[in-house]
C-alpha positions in Angstrom: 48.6 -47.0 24.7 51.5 -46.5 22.5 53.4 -44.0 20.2 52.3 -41.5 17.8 52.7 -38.3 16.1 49.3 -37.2 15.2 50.7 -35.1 12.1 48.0 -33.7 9.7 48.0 -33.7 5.6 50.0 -36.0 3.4 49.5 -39.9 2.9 48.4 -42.1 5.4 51.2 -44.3 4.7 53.9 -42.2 5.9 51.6 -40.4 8.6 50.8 -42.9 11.5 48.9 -42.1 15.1 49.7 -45.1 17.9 47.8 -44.5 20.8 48.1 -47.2 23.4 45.1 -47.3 26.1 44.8 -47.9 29.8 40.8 -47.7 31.1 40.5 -46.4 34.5 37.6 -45.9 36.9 39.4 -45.0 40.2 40.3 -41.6 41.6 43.1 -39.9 42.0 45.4 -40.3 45.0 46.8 -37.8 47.5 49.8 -38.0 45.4 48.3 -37.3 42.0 48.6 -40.9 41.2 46.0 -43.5 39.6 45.6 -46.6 41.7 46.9 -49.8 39.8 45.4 -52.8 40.5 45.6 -54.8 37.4 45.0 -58.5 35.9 47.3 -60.8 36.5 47.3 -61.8 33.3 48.6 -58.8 31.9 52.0 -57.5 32.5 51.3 -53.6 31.7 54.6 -52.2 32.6 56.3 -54.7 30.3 53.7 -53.7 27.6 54.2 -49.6 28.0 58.2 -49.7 28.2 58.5 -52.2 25.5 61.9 -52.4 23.5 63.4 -49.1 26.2 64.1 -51.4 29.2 66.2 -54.2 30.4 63.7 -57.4 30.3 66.4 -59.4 32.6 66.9 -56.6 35.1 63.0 -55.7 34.5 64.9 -52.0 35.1 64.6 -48.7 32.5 67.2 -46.7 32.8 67.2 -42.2 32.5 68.9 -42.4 29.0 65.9 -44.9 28.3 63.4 -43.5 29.6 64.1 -40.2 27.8 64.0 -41.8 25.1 60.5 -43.2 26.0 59.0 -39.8 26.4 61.0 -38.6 23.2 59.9 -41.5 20.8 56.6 -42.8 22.5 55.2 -39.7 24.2 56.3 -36.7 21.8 56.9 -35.0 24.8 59.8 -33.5 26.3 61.1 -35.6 29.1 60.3 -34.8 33.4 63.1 -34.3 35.7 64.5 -38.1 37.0 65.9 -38.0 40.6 67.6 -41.8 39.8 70.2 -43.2 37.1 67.5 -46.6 36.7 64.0 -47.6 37.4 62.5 -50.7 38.2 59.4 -50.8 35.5 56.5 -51.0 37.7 58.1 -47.7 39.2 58.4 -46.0 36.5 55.1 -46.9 35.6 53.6 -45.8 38.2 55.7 -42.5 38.5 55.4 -41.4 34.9 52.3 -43.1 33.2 49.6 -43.5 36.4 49.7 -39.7 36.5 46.7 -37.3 36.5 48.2 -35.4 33.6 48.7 -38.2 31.4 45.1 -38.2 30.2 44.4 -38.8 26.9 43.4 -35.5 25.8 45.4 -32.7 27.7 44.1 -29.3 29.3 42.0 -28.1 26.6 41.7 -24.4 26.7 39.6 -21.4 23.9 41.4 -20.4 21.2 40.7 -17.1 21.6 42.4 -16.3 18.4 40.0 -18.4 16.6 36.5 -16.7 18.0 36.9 -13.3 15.5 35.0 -14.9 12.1 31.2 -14.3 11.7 29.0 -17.1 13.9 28.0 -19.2 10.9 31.9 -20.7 10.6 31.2 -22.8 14.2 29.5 -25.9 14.9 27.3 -24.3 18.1 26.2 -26.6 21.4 22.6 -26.6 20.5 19.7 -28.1 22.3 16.1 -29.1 21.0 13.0 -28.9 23.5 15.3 -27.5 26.1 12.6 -27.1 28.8 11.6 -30.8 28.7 12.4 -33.4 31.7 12.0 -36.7 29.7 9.7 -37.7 26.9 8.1 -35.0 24.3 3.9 -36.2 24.9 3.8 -36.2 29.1 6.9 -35.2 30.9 7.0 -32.0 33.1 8.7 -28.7 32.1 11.5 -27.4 34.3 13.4 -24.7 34.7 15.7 -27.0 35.9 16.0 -28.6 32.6 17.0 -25.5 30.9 20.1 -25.2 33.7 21.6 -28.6 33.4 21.5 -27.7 29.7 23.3 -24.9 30.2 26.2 -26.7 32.6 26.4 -29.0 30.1 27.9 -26.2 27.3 25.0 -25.9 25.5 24.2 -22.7 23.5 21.5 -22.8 21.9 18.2 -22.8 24.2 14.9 -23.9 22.5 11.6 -22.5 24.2 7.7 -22.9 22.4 6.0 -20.4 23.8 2.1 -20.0 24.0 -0.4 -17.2 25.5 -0.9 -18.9 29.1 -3.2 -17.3 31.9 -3.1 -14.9 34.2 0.6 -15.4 34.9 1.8 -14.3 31.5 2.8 -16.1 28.3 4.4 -19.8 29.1 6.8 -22.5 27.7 5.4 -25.8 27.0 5.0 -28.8 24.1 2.1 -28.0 22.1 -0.6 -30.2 21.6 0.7 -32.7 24.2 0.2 -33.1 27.5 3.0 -32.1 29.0 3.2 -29.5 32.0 4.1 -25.6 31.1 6.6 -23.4 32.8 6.3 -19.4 32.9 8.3 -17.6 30.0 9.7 -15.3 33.0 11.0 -18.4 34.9 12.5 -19.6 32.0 14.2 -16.2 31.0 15.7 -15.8 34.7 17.2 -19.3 35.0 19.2 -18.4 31.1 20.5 -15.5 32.5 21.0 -16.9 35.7 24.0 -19.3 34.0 24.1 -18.2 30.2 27.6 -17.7 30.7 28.2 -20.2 33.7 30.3 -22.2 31.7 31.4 -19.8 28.6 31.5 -16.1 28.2 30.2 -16.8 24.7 26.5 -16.0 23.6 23.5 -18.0 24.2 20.8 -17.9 21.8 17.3 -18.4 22.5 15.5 -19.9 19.6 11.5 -19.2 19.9 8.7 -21.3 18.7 6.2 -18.9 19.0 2.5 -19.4 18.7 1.8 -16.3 21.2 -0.9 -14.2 19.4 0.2 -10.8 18.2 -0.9 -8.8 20.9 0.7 -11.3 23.6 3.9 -10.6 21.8 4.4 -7.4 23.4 4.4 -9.1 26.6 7.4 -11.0 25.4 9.3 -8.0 24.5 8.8 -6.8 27.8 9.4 -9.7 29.7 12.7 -10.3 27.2 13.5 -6.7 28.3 13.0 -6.6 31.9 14.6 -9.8 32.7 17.7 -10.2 30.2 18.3 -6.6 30.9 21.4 -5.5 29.0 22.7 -9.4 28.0 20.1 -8.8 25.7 22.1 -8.3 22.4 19.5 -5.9 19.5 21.2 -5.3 16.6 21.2 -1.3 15.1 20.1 -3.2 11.4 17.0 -5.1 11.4 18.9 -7.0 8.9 22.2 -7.7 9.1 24.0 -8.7 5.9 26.9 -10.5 7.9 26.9 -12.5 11.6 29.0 -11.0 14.5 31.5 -13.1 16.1 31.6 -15.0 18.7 34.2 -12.6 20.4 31.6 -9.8 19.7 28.9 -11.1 21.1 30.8 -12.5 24.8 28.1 -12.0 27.5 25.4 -11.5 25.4 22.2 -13.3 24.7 20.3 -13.3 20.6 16.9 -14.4 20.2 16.2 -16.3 16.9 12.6 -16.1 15.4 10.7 -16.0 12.2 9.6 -12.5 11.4 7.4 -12.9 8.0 7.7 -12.3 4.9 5.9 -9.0 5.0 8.0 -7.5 7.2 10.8 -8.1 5.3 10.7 -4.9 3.4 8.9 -2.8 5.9 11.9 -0.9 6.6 12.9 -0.1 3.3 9.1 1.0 2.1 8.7 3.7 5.4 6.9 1.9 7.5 4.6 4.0 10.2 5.2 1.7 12.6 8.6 1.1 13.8 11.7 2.5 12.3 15.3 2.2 13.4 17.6 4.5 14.5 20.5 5.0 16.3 20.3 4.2 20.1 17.1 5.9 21.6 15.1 5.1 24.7 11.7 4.2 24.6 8.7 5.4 26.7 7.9 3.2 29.4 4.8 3.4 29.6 4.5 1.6 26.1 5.7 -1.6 27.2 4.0 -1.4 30.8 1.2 -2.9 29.3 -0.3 -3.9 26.2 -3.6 -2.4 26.1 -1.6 0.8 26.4 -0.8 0.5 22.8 -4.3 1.8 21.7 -2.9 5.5 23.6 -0.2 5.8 21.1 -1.2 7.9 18.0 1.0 6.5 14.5 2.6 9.4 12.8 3.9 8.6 9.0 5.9 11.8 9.6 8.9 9.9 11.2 11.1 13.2 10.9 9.0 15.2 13.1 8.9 12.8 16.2 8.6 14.1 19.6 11.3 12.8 22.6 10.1 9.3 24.7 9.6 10.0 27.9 10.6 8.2 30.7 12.7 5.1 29.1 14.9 1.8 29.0 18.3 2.6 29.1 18.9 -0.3 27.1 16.3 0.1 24.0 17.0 1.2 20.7 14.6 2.5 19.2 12.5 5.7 18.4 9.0 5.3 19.0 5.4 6.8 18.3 3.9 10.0 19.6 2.2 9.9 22.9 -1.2 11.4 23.3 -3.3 12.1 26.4 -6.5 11.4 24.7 -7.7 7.9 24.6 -10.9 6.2 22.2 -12.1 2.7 22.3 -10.2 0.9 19.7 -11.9 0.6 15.9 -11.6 -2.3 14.1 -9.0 -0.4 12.1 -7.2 0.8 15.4 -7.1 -2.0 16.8 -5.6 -4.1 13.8 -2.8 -1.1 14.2 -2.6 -2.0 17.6 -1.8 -5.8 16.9 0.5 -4.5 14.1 2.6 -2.5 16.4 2.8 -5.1 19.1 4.0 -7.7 16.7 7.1 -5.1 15.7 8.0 -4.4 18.8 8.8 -8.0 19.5 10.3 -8.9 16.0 12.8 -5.6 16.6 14.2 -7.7 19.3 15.0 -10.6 16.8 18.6 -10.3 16.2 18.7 -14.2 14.0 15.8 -14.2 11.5 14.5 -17.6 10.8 12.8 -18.6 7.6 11.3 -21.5 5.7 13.2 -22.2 2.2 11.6 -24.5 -0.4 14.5 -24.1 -2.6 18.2 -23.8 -1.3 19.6 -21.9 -4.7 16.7 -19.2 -4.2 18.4 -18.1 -0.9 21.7 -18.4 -1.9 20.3 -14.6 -3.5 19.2 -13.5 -0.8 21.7 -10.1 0.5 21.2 -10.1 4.3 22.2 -13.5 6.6 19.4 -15.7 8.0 18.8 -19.2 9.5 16.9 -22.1 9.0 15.5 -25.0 10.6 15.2 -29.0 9.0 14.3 -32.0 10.9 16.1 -35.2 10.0 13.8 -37.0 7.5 14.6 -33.1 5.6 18.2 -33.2 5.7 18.6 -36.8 4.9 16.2 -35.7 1.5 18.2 -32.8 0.5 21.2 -34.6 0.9 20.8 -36.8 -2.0 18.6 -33.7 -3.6 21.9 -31.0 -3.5 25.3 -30.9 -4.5 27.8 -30.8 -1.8 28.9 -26.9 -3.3 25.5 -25.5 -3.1 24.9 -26.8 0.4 28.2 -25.5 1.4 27.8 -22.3 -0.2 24.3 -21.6 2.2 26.2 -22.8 5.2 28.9 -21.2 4.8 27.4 -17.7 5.2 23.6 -18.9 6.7 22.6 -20.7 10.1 21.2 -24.1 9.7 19.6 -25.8 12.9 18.8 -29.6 12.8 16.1 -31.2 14.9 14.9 -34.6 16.0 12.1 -35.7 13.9 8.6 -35.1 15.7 8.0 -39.2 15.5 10.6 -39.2 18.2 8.1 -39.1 20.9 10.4 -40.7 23.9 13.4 -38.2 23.3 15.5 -39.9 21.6 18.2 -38.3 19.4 19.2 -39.2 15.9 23.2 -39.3 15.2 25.0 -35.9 14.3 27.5 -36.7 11.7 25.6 -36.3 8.9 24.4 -32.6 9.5 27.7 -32.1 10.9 29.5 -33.2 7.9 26.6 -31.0 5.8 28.1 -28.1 7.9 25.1 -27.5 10.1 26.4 -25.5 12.0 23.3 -26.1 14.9 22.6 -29.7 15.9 19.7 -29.7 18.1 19.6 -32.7 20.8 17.6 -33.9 23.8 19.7 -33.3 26.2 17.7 -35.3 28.8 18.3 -38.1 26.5 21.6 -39.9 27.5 22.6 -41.7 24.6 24.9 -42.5 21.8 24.3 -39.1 20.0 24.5 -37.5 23.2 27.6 -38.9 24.1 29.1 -37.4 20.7 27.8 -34.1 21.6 29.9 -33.7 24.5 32.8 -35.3 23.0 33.1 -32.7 20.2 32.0 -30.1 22.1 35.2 -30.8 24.3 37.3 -28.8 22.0 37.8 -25.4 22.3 37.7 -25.4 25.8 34.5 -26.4 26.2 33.4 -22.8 25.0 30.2 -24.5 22.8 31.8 -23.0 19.7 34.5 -25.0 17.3 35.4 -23.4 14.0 34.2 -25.6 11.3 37.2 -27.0 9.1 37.9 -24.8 6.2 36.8 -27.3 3.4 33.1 -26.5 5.0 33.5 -22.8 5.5 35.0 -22.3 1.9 33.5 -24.2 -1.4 36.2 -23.8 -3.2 38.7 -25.4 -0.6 38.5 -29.1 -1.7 37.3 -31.5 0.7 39.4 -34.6 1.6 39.0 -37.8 -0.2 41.1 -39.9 0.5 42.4 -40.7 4.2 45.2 -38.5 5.4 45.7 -40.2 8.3 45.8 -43.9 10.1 44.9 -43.8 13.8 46.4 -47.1 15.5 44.8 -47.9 19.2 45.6 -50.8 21.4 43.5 -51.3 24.0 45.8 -52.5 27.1 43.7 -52.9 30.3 41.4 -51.2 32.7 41.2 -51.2 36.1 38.4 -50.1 39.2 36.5 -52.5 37.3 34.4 -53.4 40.4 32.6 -49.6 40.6 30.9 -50.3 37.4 27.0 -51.4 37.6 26.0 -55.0 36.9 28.9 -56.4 38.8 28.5 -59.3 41.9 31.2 -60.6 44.0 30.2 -63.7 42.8 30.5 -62.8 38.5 33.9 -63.1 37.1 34.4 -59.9 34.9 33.3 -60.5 30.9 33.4 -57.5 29.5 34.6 -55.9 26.1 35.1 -52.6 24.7 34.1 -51.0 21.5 35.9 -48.2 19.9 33.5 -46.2 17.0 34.5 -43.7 14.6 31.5 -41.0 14.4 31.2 -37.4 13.8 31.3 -37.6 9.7 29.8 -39.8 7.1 32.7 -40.7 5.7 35.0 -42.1 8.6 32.5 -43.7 10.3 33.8 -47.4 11.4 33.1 -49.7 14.1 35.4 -51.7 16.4 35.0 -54.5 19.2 37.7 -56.2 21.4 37.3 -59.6 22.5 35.1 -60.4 25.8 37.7 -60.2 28.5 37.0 -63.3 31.4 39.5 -63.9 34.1 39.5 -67.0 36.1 39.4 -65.4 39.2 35.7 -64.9 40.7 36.2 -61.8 42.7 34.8 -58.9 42.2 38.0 -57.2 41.6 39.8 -58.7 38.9 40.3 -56.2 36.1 40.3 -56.7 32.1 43.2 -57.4 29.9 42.8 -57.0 26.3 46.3 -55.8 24.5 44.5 -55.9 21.4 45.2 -53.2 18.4 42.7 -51.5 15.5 43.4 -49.5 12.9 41.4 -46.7 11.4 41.8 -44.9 8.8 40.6 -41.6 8.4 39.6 -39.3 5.6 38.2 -36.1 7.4 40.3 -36.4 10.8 39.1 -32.5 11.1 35.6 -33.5 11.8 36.3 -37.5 13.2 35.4 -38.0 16.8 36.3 -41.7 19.1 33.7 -43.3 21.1 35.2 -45.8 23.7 32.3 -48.1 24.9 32.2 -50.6 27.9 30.0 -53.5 27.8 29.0 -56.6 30.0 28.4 -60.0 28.4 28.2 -61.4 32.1 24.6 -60.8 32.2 21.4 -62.2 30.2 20.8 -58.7 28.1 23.6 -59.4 25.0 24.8 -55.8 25.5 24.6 -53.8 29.1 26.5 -50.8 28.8 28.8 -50.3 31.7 30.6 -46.8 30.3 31.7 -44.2 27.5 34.1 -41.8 26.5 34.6 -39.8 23.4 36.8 -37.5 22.3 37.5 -35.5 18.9 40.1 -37.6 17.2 42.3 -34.3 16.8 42.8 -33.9 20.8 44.1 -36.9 20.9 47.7 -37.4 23.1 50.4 -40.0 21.0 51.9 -42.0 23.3 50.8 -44.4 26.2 48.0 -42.7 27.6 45.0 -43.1 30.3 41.4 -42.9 29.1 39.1 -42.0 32.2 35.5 -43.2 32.1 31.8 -42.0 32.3 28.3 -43.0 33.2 25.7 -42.2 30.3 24.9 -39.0 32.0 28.4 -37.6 32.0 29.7 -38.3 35.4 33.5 -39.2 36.0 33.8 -42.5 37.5 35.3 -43.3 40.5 35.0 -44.2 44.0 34.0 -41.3 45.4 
């Protein structure tokens, strides 16, 4: 808890951030208030209102306390219905309040969301469909929702041929359980945009054989209906926005080489043209592809008949007549089912060897790298060419596939690369995890934050040298006795750590000293009043990780609770942190 000003730029001497701490796990009262049941130990009023009030009177007076909210908070100053406050009054009427958290209302800055999609760091999500582990855990649907109530974005599905009830979603090669593609598609549109009105992308792993594909389109068609965002270019040489694409969903998959320049050479197959239904009948089945005769005249194309109102494309000829496919028909037939579902790709994903090649390439694409990848290239390339394919081309990041119980590897690194999708279990609850939702805070929890403009823009130098010192003192915490691993006969030990994450180059870790009090209760509280100092080269990009431990028990570290927050939502002033379990959950007694 404690003053600051939380300026940006300049040098870190004469820019300062205070932040002064109070951990609570209670609820709110009736009145709005926080419950304050501290140590006794630890006088907290004294500690807030520190050099404003009258230690012999133990009163603050209005003057003072405006000057409190002026010098401390960087706030203007609520109404006061009395010339002087006792301290532990004022405390409680001005600092225990539900809107002195420390980060404020966070709302989208809509202002923001109008630049093409690869300037945002994206919510994104790896093996989305998965319940625990990657070899034997089940496949839910349910998986893919909390995903989505969580923020996330970016929905990951491997899809494979399946049986009789159409093509499914499962972990290859493993033995975990599958889940219908359909199922999977309603519950995404069911709460795509839940949480945010901004798009969701489905990322496909596709091993469904060409002919299967077709299935996909229609299933993609029938079920996202018109969220389904297909672009009028099969190649777009620059992303929509964010604001462009609200409501809508994109599908990301590879679509070959070979196809690349179909378009371009006059393919037979599939050409594109302005908005134009398509028969139904094409997509009603697949073996009805064989009863569609390929023209190479694409000028003299006869009207679909009956059609989705939501397809854009001109298709083949229909004919009555119908012959058992050839061998030569019937690789047509494969050929056309594989277009149909590649002309609802609206993110082309490719494999690149070599970084500088695709710098050359004209239209926008994405890419994917695991970890062990992008920790190679990092020391392979130069900061400006990496920047330069980021800053106009999607990168995704993915656990590495040795990862076999779900566990996540930490961010910062591809964030600081300017990835701007790093995917994550988000069944996993742990410390990457806990980032995730930290950063993902900003913006209104909207899944999308506008990369700083050192990561956009090559030739906008990136920082240095620290532009900023972030001081916290840790004060106390109270509600203490919710947390797990606590007995009414164990007198509280517990510590907190405070980490700096989210880049490479800020990245620092804290810890207070164990807090014991005498008393053996169960609700004595910690007092710490201890202070760090951080200082802080890329404050843009920097989150804070509050940690609660327990020394109390045998383990040497059991984690009681977390927050995080990015660094630049951070209130100056005397402020109240609230806590979470590792899945998220605000504590408290109810």
């Amino acid at each position: 808890m404690g003053e600051s000003s939380f300026s940006f730029g300049g040098s870190c001497r004469n820019r300062p951030s205070f932040l002064k701490l109070y951990f609570y796990v209670q609820g709110l009262s009736c009145s709005g208030r926080l419950p304050q049941a501290f140590s006794p130990e630890c006088d907290v009023a004294a500690i807030v209102f520190s050099g404003f009030f009258d230690e012999t009177k133990r009163a603050i007076s209005k003057e003072s306390l405006k000057n409190f909210f002026r010098d401390s908070q960087k706030e203007k100053a609520p109404k006061f219905n009395r010339d002087a406050y006792d301290i532990e009054e004022a405390l409680r009427d001005f600092v225990l309040t539900g809107d002195n958290l420390i980060i404020g209302k966070c709302v989208v800055d809509v202002s923001s969301m109008n630049e093409p999609l690869s300037h945002y760091f994206i919510n994104s999500s790896h093996n989305t469909y998965l319940s625990g582990d990657q070899l034997f855990s089940r496949s839910l649907t349910f998986a893919i929702k909390r995903a989505l109530l969580h923020g996330c974005r970016v929905i990951e599905l491997d899809c494979y041929d399946g049986g009789r009830e159409g093509p499914v979603v499962m972990h290859g090669i493993t033995a975990t359980q599958s889940i219908t593609f359909r199922n999977a598609l309603k519950t995404i549109k069911q709460d795509a945009h839940t949480t945010s009105e901004y798009p969701v992308i489905i990322t496909m792993e596709n091993h469904c054989s060409k002919l299967k594909r077709v299935e996909l389109a229609k299933i993609l068609l029938e079920e996202l209906g018109d969220k389904l965002f297909i672009p009028l270019s099969l190649h777009l040489n620059q992303w929509p926005s964010p604001s462009e694409l609200k409501g809508r969903i994109l599908i990301r998959d590879k679509i070959g080489t070979k196809q690349v320049l179909r378009e371009a050479s006059g393919s037979p197959y599939l050409v594109r043209t302005q908005p134009i239904p398509i028969c139904r009948r094409f997509v009603d089945n697949a073996e009805d592809i064989a009863r569609f005769e390929i023209s190479d005249d694409v000028t003299n194309r006869e009207e679909p008949c009956e059609a989705f109102s939501y397809f854009n494309f001109k298709f083949m000829r229909s004919t009555n007549s119908y012959e058992p496919p050839t061998p030569s028909s019937e690789k047509v037939k494969q050929q056309v089912c594989n277009e149909m579902f590649k002309s609802l790709i609206s993110i082309e994903n490719i494999k690149i060897k070599v970084i500088k090649e695709a710098l050359e390439i004209e239209r926008v694409i994405s890419c994917s790298w695991d970890e062990l990848t992008l920790n190679n290239r990092k020391w392979a390339l130069d900061k400006a060419t990496m920047l330069d394919f980021t800053g106009r081309h999607l990168l995704r990041c993915y656990p590495n596939r040795r990862r076999v119980t779900s566990q996540n590897f930490d961010p910062s690194l591809a964030w600081s690369m300017g990835a701007q999708m790093v995917a994550l279990n988000f069944q996993t609850n742990d410390l990457a995890m806990w980032l995730n939702r930290g950063k993902f805070v900003a913006n209104g929890g909207c899944g999308f934050v506008r990369k700083p403009e050192y990561l956009i823009d090559p030739s906008v130098p990136a920082p240095s040298e620290p532009t900023r010192v972030l001081t916290i003192t840790i004060i106390a915490g109270s509600g203490w006795e919710i947390l797990e691993h606590r007995t009414h006969a164990s007198a509280p030990q517990t510590y907190v750590r405070i980490t700096i994450a989210g880049n490479v180059k800020d990245f620092k870790s804290c810890t207070s000293s164990v807090s014991t009090s005498h008393s053996r209760t169960s609700d004595a509280q910690p007092f710490f009043n201890e202070t760090f100092e951080f200082h802080l080269i890329e404050p843009d990009l920097a989150l804070v990780l509050f940690t609660v431990h327990d020394k109390s028990v045998k383990t040497p570290e059991m984690f009681l609770a977390q927050h995080c927050s990015p660094v630049n939502l951070l209130r100056s002033g005397t402020r109240i942190s609230p806590l979470y379990s590792a899945e998220g959950t605000c504590l408290s007694r109810e």
